[in-house]
N, C-alpha and C positions, 0 to 999 in steps of 0.2 A: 365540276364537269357538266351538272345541268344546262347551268349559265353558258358554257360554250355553245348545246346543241342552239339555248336559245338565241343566242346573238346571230350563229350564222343562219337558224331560219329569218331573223330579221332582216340578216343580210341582202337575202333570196328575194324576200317581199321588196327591198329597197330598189332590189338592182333591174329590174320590172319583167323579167325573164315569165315566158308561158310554159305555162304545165308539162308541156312535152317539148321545151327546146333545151338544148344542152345546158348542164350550169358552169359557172365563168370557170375558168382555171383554177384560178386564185382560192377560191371559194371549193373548186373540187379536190385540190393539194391539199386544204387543211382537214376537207370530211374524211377522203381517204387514213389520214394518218391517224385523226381521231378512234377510227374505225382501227386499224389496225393494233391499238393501244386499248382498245376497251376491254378486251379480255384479264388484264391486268388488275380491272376494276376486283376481279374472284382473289385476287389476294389481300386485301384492303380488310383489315380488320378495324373496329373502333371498341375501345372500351366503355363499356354503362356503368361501368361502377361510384353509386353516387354517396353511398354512406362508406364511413370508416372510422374506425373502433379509438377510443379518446380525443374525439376530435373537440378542439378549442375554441374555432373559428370556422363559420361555412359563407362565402361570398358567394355573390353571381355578378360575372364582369362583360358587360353589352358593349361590344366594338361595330363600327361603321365607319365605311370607305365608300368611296365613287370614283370612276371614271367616266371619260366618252361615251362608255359600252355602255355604262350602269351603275348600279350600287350594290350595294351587300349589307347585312349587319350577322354575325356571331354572338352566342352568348357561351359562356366558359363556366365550371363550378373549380373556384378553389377550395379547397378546402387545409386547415391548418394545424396538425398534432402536435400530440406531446416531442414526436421525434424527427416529423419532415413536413415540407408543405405539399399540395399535390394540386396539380391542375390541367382539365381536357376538357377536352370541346361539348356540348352539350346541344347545343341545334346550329343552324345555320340556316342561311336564306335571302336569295338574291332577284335581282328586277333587275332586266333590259332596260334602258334610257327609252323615254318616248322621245317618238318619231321627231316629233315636235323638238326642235334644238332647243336647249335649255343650259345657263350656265353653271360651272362647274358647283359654287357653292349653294345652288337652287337644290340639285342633285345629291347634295352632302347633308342639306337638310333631310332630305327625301328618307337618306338611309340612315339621320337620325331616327327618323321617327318611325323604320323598320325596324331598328334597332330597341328602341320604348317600347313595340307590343311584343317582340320576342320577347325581351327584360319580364314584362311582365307576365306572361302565358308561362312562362318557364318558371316566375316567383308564384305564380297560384297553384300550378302544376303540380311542386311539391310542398305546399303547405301540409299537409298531413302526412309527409314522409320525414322531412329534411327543416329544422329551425333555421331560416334563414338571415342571419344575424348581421349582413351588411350589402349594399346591390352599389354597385357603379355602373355608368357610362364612359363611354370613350369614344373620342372622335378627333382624326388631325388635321380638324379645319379650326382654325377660332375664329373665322368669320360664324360660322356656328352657333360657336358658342358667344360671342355675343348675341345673336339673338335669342339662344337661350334663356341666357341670363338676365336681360331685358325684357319689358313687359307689352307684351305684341299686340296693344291696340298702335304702337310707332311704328309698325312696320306694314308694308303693303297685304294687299287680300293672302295671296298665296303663303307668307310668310306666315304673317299671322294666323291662321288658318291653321298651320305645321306644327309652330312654336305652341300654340295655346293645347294641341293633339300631345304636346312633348310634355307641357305642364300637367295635364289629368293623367298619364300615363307613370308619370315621374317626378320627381322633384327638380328644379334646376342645380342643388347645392351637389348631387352626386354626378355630374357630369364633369368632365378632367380632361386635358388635352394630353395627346398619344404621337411618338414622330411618325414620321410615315415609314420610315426602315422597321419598326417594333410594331407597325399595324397587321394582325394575320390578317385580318378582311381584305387589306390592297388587293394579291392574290385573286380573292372570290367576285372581284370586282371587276376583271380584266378577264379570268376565265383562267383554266388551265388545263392540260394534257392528262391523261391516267397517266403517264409516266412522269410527270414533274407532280402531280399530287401527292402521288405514293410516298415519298420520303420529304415531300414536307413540314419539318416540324412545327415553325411556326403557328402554320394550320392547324393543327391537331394537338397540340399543347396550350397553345398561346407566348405570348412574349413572354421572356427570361424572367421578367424583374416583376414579374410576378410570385415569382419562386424565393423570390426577397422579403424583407419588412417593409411595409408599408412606408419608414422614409427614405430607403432607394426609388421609390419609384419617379416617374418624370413628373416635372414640374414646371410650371409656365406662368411668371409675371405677368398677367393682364394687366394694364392699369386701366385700357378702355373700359374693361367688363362692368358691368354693372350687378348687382347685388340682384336680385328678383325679390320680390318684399310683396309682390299681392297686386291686385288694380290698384291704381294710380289714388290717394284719396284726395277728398275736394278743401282740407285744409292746406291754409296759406304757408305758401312758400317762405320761411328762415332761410338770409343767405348767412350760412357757418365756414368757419375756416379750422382745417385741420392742421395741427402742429405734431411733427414727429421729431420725435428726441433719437436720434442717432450718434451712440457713442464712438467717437472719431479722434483718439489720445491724439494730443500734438505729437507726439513721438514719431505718430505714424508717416509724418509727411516726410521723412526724413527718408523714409523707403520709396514714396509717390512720387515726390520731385530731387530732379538730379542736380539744382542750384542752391548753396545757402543763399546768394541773393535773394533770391524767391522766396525762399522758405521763410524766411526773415521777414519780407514783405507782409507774406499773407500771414504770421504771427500777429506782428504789428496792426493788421487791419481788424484782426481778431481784440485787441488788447481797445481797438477803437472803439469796437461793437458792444463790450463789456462797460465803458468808462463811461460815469455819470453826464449826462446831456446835461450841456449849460449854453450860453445864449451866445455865449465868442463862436464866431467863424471859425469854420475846419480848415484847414490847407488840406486840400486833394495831395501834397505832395508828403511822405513820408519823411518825416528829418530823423538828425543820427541820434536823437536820444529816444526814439521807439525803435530804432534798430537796435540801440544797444539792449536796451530792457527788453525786448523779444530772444535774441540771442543770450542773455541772462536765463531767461525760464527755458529756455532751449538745455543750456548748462544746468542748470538744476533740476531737471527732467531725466536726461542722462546720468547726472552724477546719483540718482533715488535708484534706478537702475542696475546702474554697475557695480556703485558704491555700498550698498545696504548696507552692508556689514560693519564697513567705517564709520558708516554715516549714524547709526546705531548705537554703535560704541564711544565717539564721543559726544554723543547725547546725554548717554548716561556718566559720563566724568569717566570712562575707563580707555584705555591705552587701543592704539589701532592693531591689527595686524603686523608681524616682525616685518616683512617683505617691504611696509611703507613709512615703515617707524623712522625711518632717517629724515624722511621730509618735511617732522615735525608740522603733521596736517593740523586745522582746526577748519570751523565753520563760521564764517562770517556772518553781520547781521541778517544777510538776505538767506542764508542758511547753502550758499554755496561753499565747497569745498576746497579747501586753497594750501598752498604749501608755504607753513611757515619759515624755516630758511634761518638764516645767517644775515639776510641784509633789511632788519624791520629799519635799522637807523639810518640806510643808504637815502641819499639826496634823490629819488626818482620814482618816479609813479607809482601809486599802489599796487594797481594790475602788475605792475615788472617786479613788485617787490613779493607779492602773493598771487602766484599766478594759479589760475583754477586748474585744477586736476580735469585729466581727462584718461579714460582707458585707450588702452594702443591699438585696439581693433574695434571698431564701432563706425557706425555710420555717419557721425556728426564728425570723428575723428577725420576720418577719409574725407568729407565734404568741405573742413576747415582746411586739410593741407591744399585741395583742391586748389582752391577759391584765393587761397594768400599767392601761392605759386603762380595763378595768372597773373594777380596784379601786380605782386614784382615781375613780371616779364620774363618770367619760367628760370628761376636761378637755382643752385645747384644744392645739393642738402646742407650743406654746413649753414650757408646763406639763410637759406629758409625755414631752419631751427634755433638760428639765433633769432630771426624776427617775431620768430612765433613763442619763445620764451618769453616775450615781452606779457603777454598775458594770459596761453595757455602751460601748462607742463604737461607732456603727454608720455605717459609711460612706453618704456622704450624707445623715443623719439623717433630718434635716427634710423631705426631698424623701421619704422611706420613710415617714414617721411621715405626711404630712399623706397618702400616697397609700392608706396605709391605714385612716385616720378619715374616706376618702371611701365607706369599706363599711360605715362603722358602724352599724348599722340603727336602734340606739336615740339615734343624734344625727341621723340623718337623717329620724326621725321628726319632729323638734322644730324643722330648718330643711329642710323639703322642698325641694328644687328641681323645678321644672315645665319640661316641652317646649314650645320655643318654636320652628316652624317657620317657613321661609323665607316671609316673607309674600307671596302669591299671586300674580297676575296679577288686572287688573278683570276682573269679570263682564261678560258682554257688555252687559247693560243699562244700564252705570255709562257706557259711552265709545259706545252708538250713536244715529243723530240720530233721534228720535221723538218727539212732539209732550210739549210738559209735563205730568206728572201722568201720561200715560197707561199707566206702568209707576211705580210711587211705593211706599216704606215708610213704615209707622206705627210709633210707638209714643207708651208713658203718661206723662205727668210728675205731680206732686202727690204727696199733696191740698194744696191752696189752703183756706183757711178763708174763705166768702163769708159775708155780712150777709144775713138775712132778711129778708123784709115786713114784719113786723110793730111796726117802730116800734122805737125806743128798748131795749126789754127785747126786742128779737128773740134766738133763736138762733143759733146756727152751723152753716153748713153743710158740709159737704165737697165739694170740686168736685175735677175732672181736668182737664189738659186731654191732647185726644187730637190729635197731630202728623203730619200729612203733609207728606213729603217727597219731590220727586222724584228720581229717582236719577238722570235727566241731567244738569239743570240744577239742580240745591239749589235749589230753589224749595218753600218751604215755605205749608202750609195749616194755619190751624188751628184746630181746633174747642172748643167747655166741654161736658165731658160730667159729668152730674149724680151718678153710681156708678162701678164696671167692672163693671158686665153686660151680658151677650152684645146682650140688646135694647137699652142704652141705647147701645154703639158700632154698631150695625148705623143707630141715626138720624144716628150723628153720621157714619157715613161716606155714607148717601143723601147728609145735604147738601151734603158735599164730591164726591161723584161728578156733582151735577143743576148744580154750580159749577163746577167742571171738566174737565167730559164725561166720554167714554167712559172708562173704566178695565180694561187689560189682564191689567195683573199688578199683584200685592200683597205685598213683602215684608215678616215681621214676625219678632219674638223669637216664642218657645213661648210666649205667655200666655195665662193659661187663656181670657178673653174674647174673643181672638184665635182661638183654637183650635173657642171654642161656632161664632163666627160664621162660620168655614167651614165646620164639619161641617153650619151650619145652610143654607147658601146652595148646597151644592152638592146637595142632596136638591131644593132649589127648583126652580136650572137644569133637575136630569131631571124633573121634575115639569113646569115647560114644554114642556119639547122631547115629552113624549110625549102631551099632552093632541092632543084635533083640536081646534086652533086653526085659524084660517087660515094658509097654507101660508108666505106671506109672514110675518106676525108671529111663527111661529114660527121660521122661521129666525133673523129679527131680533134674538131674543131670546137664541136658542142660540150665534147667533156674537158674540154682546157678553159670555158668559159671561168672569167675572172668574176666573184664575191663581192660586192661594195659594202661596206658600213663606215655610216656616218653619226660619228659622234652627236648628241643632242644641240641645239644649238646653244653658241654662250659657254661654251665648257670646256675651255683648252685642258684643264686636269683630266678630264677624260682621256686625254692623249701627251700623257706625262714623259711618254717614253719619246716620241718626237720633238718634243716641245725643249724635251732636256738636251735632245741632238743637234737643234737650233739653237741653241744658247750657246755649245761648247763652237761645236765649226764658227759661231760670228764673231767667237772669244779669239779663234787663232787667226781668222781675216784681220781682223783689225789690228791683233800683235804682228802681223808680219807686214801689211802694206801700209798699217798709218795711216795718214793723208794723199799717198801716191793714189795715182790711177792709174791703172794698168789696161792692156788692151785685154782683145777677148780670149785671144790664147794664152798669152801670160796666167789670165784670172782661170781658167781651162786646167791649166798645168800644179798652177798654186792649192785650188777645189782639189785635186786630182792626189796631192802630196797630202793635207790634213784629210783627208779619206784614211788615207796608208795610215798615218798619224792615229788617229781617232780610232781608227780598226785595229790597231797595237796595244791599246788601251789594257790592265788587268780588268775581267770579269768580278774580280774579289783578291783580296789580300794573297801575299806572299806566304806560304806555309812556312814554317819553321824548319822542317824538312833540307837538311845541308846537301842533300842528293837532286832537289829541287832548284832547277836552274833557271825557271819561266815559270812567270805566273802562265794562265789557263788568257786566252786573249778574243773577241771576236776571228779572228784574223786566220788561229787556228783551224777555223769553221770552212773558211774558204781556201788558202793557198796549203795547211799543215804548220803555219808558221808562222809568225808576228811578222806584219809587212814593213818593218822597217830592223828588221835582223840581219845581221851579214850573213854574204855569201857561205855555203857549207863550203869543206874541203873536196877537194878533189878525190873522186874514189874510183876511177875510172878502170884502176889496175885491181879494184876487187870484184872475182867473179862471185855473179849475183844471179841465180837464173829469173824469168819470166815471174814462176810461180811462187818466187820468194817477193819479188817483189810487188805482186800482187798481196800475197801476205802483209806484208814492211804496211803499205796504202790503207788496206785497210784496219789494221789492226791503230794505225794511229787514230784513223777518222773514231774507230771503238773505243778507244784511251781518252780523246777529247772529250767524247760525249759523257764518260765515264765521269771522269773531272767535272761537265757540265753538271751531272747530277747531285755528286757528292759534294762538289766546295761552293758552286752555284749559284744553286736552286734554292740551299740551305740559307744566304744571305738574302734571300726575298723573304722571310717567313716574316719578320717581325714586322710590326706597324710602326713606321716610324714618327707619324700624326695619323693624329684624327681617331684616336682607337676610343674614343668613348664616345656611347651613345649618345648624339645629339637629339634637341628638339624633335620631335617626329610633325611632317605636317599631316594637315587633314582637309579632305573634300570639304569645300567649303569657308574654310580661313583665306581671310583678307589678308593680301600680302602687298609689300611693296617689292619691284623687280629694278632691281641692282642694273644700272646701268653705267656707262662711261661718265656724265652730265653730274652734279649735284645731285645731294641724296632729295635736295625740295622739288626737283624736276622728276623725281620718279616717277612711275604710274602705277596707280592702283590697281591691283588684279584681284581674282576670288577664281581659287583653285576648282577644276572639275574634275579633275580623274589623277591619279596617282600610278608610276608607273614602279613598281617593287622589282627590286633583284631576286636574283634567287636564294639571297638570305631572307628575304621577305621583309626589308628596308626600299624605301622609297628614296629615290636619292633624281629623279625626274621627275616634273609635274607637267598638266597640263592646265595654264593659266587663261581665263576669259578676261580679255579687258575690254575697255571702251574701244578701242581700235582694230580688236578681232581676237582670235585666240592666239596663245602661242606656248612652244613647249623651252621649257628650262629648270637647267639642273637645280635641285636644291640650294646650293650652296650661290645663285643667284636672286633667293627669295625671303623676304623679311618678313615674318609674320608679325601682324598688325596690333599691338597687345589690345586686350577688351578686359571692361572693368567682370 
């Protein structure tokens, strides 16, 4: 807190303001608040307690920091018991930057060497209270500390001058580098509030891994640093050369690099490094009998390894293991492991006739199927287990071999596999009772080739047809639409809206004339709803507004239920016209009959029931009857009043729905695919996205956001590729396997 009054009297002086002119804003927003926060200072307690009962260990730890503003150094005691460690603050003490600019590591000196006479003032302070049995430094500059550590007649006046002040005060061996996030001093370097002091802990404890063993604490490879040893002496320089022995098993490379090629390489180069110098020329270029004999100690590396136990046993002249006892092992001169087998007398290689052993999960294992599978040009497991019979046998071959051609990137290019999630739960709209049509999907089938007017030499035309479907009852509508433009389905759905009333909701795929005609109908709605109409027709208007939902893009499954009513109607066009072309009424009249057709259809099976004369049909939904039933009899002679047959109406529409529910609803429960949990993807996995083109044309994508049902399965994503982002269903997306 000191440090702030001082910085902004610095301020004051800088800013060249006289004694009685106002002070800047700036400068009077932060006195204010200061001021308003000093009161805070009366609840600040610190604790002095510096001895404690079986103590092990008493340290003192000198931290320093600097900024812009300034520097600082802290000295801390820990201290170290039988049962816990302890450690708080003990002084502190901070300096303004002078006026004079000075660079940041000039300044880090500075609050070194404020940090050396605290260190010390506080180690003589309690010499006759407290055994002080260890002192550090800390600072997180190592430009610093190399000058510490060096001997400062190499460094200029000011430095030097610092460093040699850091040497009488300190040793250089007790100084250590600190990050700047675990420095308390930063804080007292920059200044702080009574209200961000107050629960400071850093400050008032010190850093964490203090409260550790001494080999948690942070550590920093110097190699610049130099050792500090004393003034420089006037004996002649020895130039020496240091040799470090770094234990580095050949094994290891097996985890560092991801090619045997390589690895086999740098073996080889090693097997060079080792072999007696003689006066023959090298060849720079590796031939195959240092690859072989590198790949040998490779193999006998691994088989000490995995093998011991084998390996062990028939050493000493006894029997292997039961599990390998069939393959009648033994150890060859070079003391690798091999299977002796049934064909020592076959006419063909040794290697084919004693192939070395290898375990079925290991790194060399994985890197040998690798490495064979490219050079044969990625062939298939049976292929690639006879080749490699030739001179490995790898336990459980095939179960290893097909496990790692499921990583192979360049064959799984070429048979992608796609996620196929548990299929869903219905939508609410698929299983609730609400009147027909007034929740419905569309979608396009075609083109149709219609006959023209004009007689004999007419042309041809293209037609659509555009399909509604309800999502309750399958009850299909359908319309001939002349293009796909936005304007020509906005007629063809008035007529089917002004034919089957109101309409709530609309589901459809992404297609683009799909897409015009909402974006076009919903600027209309607010264009009603805000005009002064009458109070009344506006409402009327605004509360019939029509719902859009659009399937994700890529997902015709999403809309199975239209997709299946495009299939059936194109199934009856084409059994009934064949090859004919029909004009636009014919094709009008024909749509018009497979409707009736299609809407007669059963919802579910014929009951068993001998009183049961009709299956349950759409059709009932709409007329009371399957549209293609004959005519009822005549009843003209039975009197009926008004309110029975108000009854008769509705009690059927009741019997339908009744039927809907009980014979139904009950044939949608089961899953008829897809009922097991697939693949789940994840934020983050590289996928390939399923397009119409070759699986080698696909493009790569990396998933950012997953969209869950409300089973809390993910069955959309959102895909970033090179071309921009885009959203598609799982069941369009191939995760990318990784080793």
């Amino acid at each position: 807190m000191t440090f702030f009054t001082k910085h902004v009297m610095q301020q004051l002086w800088t800013s060249g303001v006289a004694w009685d002119d106002p002070v800047p804003p700036e400068i009077a927003s932060l006195w204010a608040r200061y001021q308003s926060e000093l009161q805070l200072v009366e609840t600040i307690s610190i604790p002095r307690r510096i001895t404690y009962d079986h103590a092990i260990s008493v340290q003192l730890h000198a931290f320093s920091d600097s900024s812009e503003k300034g520097y600082a150094a802290a000295v801390y005691l820990r201290v170290v018991t039988v049962t816990s460690v302890y450690c708080h603050l003990i002084t502190g003490k901070s300096k303004v930057a002078p006026l004079k600019r000075s660079t940041i590591p000039r300044l880090e000196l500075c609050g070194a060497v404020l940090a050396s006479k605290l260190l010390r003032l506080v180690a003589d302070s309690y010499t006759n209270r407290l055994t002080i049995d260890e002192l550090h430094a800390w600072t997180d500059s190592t430009t610093v500390l190399v000058w510490i550590r060096s001997s400062p007649h190499r460094w200029a006046t000011f430095i030097a001058n610092r460093t040699s002040l850091i040497h009488d005060l300190t040793t250089p061996a007790i100084w250590r580098h600190v990050p700047t996030k675990e420095n308390p001093v930063d804080c007292a370097s920059r200044g702080l509030f009574p209200s961000e002091l107050l629960n400071h802990v850093l400050w008032w404890t010190g850093p964490s891994f203090l409260l550790s063993p001494p080999d948690k604490w942070p550590t920093l490879l110097l190699t610049e640093l130099e050792d500090y040893s004393g003034p420089p002496s006037q004996e002649a320089r020895v130039p020496t050369v240091l040799t470090v022995t770094v234990d580095v098993p050949i094994i290891d490379l097996l985890n560092r690099i991801s090619s045997l090629r390589k690895i086999l390489r740098v073996i080889a180069y090693c097997f060079r490094f080792f072999k007696p110098r003689s006066d023959a020329p090298i060849s720079n270029i590796i031939n195959a009998t240092e690859i072989t004999r590198a790949l040998s100690a490779l193999v006998y590396l691994v088989q000490r390894q995995t093998f011991a136990v084998e390996i062990a046993a028939l050493s000493n002249g006894l029997p292997c293991s039961k599990s390998l006892r069939r393959l009648d092992l033994f150890l060859d001169p070079v003391g690798i492991l091999r299977v002796g087998g049934r064909l020592r007398n076959a006419d063909i290689p040794y290697s084919h006739k004693h192939p070395a052993l290898l375990p079925s999960r290991h790194r060399l294992t994985d890197l040998i199927i690798d490495h064979n599978h490219c050079v044969l040009s990625h062939p298939g497991a049976m292929t690639l287990q006879s080749h490699l019979q030739r001179e490995f046998w790898i336990l459980s071959g095939r179960q290893a071999i097909r496990s790692r051609l499921r990583l192979c990137v360049p064959c799984f290019r070429t048979r992608p596999q796609t996620v196929q999630p548990k299929m869903a739960a219905l939508p609410k709209y698929r299983v609730q009772q609400i009147k027909p049509f007034a929740i419905s999907g569309v979608d396009y089938a075609g083109p149709i080739s219609v006959k023209g007017s004009g007689g004999r030499a007419s042309s041809r035309i293209s037609a659509y047809i555009c399909l509604f479907v309800c999502t309750v009852t399958k009850a299909l509508h359908i319309e001939l639409s002349s293009d796909l433009s936005t304007e020509t389905f906005l007629l063809a759905f008035t007529r089917f809206a002004a034919r089957r009333g109101p309409i709530k909701e609309i589901h459809s795929d992404c297609g683009t004339n799909f897409v015009g005609a909402a974006n076009l109908l919903n600027p209309l709605h607010n264009f009603i709803a805000s005009e002064t109409y009458q109070h009344s027709v506006r409402n009327h208007l605004s509360k019939d507004q029509i719902t859009w939902f659009f399937n994700p893009p890529s997902s015709p499954h999403f809309g199975g239920l239209w997709e299946a009513g495009v299939k059936s109607t194109k199934s009856l066009i084409f059994r009934s016209i064949g090859t004919h072309r029909l004009t636009s009424e014919e094709l009008i009249t024909l749509l018009t009959k497979i409707e009736a057709t299609l809407n007669s259809r059963p919802l579910c099976a014929l009951s068993n029931d001998p009183k049961d004369l009709e299956a349950l049909t759409p059709s009932h939904f709409l007329t009371l009857e399957p549209s293609t039933s004959l005519p009822d009899p005549c009843l003209e002679n039975v009197p009926l009043s008004k309110m029975q047959r108000w009854r008769l109406v509705t009690d059927l529409h009741r019997y339908f729905w009744t039927r809907w529910k009980n014979e139904y609803l009950s044939t949608l429960q089961l899953r008829t695919k897809w009922s097991d949990d697939g693949k789940q993807l994840n934020v983050g996995d590289l996928v390939l996205i399923k397009e119409p083109s070759h699986p080698l044309y696909w493009r790569y994508g990396r998933i950012t956001d997953l969209h869950p049902g409300a089973d809390g399965v993910s069955r959309v994503a959102t895909v970033h590729t090179s071309s921009g982002v885009l959203t598609r269903p799982a069941v369009k997306l191939c995760p990318v396997p990784s080793c």
